[in-house]
N, C-alpha and C positions, 0 to 999 in steps of 0.2 A: 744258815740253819734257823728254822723255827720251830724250838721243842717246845711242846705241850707241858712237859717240867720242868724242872731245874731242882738241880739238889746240891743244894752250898753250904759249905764247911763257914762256921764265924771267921774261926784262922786260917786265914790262905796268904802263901808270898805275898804275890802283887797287889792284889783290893781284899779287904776282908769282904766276908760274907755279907754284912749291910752295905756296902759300897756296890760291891756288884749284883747286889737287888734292886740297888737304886737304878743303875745302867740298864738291864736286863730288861727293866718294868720299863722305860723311858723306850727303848726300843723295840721291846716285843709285849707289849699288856697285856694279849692274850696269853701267856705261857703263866702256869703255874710254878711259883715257888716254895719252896719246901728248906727250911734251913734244918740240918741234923750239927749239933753241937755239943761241946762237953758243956757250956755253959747254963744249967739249969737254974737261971733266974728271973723271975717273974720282970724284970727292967728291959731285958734282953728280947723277950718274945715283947714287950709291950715296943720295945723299937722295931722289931720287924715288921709288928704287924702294922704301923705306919705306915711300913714303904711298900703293903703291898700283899707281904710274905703270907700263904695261907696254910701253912701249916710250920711248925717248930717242935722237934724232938730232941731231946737229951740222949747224947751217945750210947748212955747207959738202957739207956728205954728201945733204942734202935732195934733188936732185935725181935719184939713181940710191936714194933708200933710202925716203923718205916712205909711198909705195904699198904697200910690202914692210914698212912696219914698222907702219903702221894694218892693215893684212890680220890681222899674225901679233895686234896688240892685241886685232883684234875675237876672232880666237878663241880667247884667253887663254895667248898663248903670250909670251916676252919678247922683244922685239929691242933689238938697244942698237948704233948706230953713229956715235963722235963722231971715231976718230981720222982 
């Protein structure tokens, strides 16, 4: 598969969410990533956006931001809404 998004939880069983941004980016760089997370903290999005990640939402924000923030991912722009 080569999706144009990706949308990753922080917490997942096998690799957290920064682990498998790392993976994801290393084998597909073109596809946009997007972490949705409970963890609204400004350390969190500043580690994602190292590895890549181009957008970051707060679970809580999910509902009025998700659409708006995979849109701005796919076409390489940043959104970050956790507070």
């Amino acid at each position: 598969m080569k999706p144009d998004v990706v949308v990753l939880n922080v917490n997942m069983p096998v690799l957290n969410g920064f682990e498998a941004a790392r993976e994801i980016k290393a084998a597909l760089p073109q596809s946009a990533i997007v972490i949705l997370s409970q963890h609204a903290d400004k350390h969190f999005v500043e580690e994602a956006k190292k590895l890549g990640v181009r957008a970051y939402v707060a679970k809580t924000k999910a509902g009025e931001a998700l659409i708006k923030a995979i849109e701005a991912a796919v076409l390489g722009k940043d959104f970050v809404l956790f507070a």
